[in-house]
N, C-alpha and C positions, 0 to 999 in steps of 0.2 A: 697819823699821817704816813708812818714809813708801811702800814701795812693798805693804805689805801694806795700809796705808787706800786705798791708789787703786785697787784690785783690788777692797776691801773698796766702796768707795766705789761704781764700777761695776755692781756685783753688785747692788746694793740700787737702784741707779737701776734698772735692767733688770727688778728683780724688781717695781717701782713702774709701768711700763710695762706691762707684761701681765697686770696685777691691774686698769692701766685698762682695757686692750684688753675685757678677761672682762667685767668689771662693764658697761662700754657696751656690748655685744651682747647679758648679759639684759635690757638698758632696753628697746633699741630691734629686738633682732631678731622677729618673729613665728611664725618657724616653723625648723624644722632647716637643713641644710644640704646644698648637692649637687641632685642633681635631686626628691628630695622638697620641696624648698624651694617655696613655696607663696606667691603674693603676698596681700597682708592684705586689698585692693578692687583692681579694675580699672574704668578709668574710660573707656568707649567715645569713642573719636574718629570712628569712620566708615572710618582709615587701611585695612582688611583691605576694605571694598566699594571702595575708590577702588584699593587696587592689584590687584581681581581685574576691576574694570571696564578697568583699564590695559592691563592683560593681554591682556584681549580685547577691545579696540577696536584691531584691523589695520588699515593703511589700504586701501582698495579701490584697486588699481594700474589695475582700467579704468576708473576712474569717475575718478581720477586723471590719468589721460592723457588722459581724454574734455575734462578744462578745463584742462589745463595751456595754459598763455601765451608761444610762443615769445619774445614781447620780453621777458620775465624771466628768460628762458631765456640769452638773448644777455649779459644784464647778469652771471648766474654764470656764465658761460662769460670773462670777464675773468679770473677765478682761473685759469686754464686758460692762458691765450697765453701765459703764459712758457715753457710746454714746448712747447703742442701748437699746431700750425696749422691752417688749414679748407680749405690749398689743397690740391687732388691732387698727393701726391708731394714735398711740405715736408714735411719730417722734422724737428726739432727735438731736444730733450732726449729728446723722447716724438715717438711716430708719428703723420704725420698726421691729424687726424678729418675728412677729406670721405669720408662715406660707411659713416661706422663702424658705423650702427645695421644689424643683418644684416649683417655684415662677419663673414669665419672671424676667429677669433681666431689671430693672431701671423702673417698673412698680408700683410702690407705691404710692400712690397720695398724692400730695403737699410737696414731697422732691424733690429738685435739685441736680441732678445726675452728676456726670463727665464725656465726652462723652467716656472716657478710656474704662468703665466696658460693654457699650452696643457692644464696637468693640471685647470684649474680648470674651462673651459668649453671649447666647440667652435666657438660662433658668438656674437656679441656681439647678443643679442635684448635686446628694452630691457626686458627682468625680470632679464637677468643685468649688463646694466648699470647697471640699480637697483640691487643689491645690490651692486656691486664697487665704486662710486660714493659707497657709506654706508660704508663700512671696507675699503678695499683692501687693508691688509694680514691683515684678519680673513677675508677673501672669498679670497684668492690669498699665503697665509703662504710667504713667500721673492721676492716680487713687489720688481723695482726699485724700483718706484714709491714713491715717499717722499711723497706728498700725507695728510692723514690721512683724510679723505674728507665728504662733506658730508653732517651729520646729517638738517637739513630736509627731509622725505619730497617737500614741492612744491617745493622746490630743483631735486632731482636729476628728478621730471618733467616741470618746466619746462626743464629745460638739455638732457635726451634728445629732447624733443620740437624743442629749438632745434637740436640736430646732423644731427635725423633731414630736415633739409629743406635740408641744403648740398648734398645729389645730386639734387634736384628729386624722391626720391620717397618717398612711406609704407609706410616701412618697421616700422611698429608693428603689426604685423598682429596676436600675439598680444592685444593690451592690448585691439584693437579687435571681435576676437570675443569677449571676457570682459565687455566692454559689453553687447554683444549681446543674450548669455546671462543674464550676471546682472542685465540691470535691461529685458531685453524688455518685460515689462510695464508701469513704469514709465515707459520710453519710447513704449509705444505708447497708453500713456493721454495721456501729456503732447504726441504726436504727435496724436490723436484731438480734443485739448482745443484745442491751435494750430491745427488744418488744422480746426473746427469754428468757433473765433472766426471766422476770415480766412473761410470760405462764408458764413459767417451775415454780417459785415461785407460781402462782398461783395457778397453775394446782396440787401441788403435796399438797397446802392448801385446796385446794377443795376438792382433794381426800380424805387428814385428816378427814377434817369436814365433809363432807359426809361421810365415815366409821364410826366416832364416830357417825355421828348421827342415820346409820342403825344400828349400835349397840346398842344405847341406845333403839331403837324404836321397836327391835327383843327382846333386855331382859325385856322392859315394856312392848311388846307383850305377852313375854313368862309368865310373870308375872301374866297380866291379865291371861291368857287362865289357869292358875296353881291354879290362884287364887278360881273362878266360874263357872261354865261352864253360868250360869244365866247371867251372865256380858258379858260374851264374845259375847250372843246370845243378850243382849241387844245392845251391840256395835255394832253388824252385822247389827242387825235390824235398826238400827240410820244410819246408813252409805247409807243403801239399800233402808230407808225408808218403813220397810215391816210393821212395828206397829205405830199407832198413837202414840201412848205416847210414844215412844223411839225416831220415828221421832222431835214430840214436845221438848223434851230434849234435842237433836242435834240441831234444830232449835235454840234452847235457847242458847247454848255452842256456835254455828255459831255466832248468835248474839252479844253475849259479845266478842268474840275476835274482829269481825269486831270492833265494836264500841272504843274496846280498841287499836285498828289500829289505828283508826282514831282520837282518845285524843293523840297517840303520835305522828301526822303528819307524819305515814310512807309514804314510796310511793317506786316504784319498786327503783327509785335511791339511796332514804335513804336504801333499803336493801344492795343493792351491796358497799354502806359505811358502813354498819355494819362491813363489812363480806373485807371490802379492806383493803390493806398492807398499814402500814401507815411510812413504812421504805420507800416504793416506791413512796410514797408523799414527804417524804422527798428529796428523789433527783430531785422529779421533783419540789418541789420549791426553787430549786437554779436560774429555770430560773425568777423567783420572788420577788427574795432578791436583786438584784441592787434598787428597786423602796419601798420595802414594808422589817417593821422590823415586827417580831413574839415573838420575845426573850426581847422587851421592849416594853409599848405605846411612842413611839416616832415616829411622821411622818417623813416620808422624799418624794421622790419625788411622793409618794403616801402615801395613809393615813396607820397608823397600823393597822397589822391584827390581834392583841389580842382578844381573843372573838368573831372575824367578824360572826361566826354560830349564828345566832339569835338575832343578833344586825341589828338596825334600819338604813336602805339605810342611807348614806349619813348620820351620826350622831357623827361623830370621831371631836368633840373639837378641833378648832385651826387649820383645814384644809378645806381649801377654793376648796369645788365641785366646777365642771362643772355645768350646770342648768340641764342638761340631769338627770344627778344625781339625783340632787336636787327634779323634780318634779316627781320622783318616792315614792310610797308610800310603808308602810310593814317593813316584817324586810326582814334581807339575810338568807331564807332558804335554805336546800342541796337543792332544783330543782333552788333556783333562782339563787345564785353560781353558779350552772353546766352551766346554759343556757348561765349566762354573764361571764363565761370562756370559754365557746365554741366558741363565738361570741361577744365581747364586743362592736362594733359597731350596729349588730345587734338587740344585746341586750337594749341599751342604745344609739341612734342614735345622734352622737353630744359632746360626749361624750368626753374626753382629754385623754385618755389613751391609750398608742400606742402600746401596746400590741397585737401579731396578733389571738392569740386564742388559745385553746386545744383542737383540734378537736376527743381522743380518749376517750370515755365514762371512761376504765376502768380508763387511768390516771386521769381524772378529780376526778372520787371515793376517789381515795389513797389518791391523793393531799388533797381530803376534809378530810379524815380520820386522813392524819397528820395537817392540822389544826386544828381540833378538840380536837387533843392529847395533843399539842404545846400549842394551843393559849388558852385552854379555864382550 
């Protein structure tokens, strides 16, 4: 008896159970079951436009590399030195990286490779080092590489862009033609818009200074001529060369300013720094300031530029040139600045700084002008 009431007992629980189950699914349910099932209201959030905007907002990898920051570069490049090195031919955990960006892939000598990476790609271009760099093991499945990789899209083109300048050269070429391409307009409006400021600033500074200067030179004309007519005919004659002795006295005046040209090292480019906007150097060295400080002597991924106007190549305390550098002699005058900002490789053949150059004379001036205001 006592074990037919606990069976009996059970049975009535259970049957009390799924009479509740029944009865609360007529309260509460709206509609059948299974995929006819049908919700009662839908109440919009926005969630289906934010992940189809998600979708498609890719990030632009030229326009990406066009501002990426090698000194942010250097600082995620710390996650790195436990395996990997920057010198040529340190091998570590991981192979070398001087030189990696255009490098074949698994081409390093006396590191053993995983056969993962050579099926993956060919040559380590910085789009496939963008992507192997986001999920190594998602990019190269059987890859030694135990890192899990770095989400942040300006991470990994900040750190490519910091590797791609241990060989001294630009090797971003792809990223650098999709610039190009995809925002020529763009750039050539915003080129149109800068190189229109800076004429029209210049233009209307030239104007100034050339009126002041026909002014002062028509009231000390007018001066002289008011002053002697004796003087004025000596001046003629100096000019013309019609008197010995007036000539000789010109000759003499010629003399000394030459010579005083020449004690102050002018030269056609020191003049157009005299006479350049040095607000317009300031904008153009923002492209500068990722690598070089002005506002401290502290190095960073380049030496500082405090004083650099007539300071000795390669002589910045605590930072470690290239040799190229190094075996250069002199100090940094305005011509030798202009030539190794127009061309740094050219300039300096070997050289580690990946800078691609300032090929327009006047901005080089400005730029030197606000260095010379800033730094010195």
């Amino acid at each position: 008896m006592t074990l037919t009431k606990t069976a009996g007992a059970l049975c009535g629980a259970l049957l009390i159970f799924l009479l509740g189950g029944w009865a609360a699914e007529l309260i509460y349910s709206s509609g059948g079951h299974g995929d006819d099932h049908a919700q009662g209201y839908v109440i919009d959030t926005g969630e289906d436009e934010v992940e189809e905007d998600t979708a498609n907002d890719e990030p632009d990898l030229a326009q990406m590399f066009a501002s990426a920051e090698p000194s942010k570069g250097e600082r995620v490049f710390n996650q790195c030195r436990a395996c990997h090195n920057l010198e040529e031919g340190e091998n570590g955990v991981g192979p070398h990286l001087y030189g990696v960006v255009a490098r074949e892939v698994g081409s390093v000598d006396g590191f053993s490779y995983s056969g993962a990476l050579s099926e993956a790609a060919d040559v380590w271009s910085a789009e496939e080092l963008y992507a192997f760099l986001e999920n190594p093991q998602g990019y190269a499945p059987g890859t030694s590489m135990g890192y899990s990789g770095l989400s942040k899209p300006e991470d990994r083109a900040n750190l490519i862009t910091y590797l791609d300048q241990t060989d001294g050269e630009d090797n971003i070429e792809l990223a650098a033609a999709e610039t190009d391409g995809a925002s020529e307009e763009e750039a050539a409006d915003e080129g149109a818009s800068d190189e229109g400021t800076t004429e029209d600033t210049a233009a209307d500074e030239s104007a100034s200074d050339e009126g002041a200067t026909e002014e002062a030179a028509a009231d000390e004309s007018a001066s002289d001529d008011g002053t002697t007519e004796d003087a004025a005919a000596d001046e003629s004659a100096s000019e013309e060369g019609a008197t010995e002795e007036t000539a000789d006295a010109g000759a003499s005046d010629e003399g000394a300013s030459e010579d005083s040209t020449a004690d102050a090292g002018a030269s056609e480019f020191a003049t157009m720094v005299a006479s350049a906007d040095a607000s317009a150097g300031e904008r153009i060295y923002r492209q500068c300031q990722a690598c070089h400080q002005i506002e401290n002597e502290r190095n960073g991924v380049g030496p500082h530029l405090v004083g650099v106007v007539g300071r000795d190549i390669a002589s910045v305390d605590g930072f470690n040139y290239s040799d190229a550098l190094t075996g250069l002699d002199g100090a940094w005058t305005l011509d030798k600045l202009s030539a190794w900002i127009e061309n740094p490789r050219e300039f300096a053949p070997g050289n580690r700084m990946g800078y691609q150059g300032l090929s327009d004379e006047q901005d080089r001036a400005d730029l030197m002008a606000y260095l010379e205001s800033a730094g010195n």
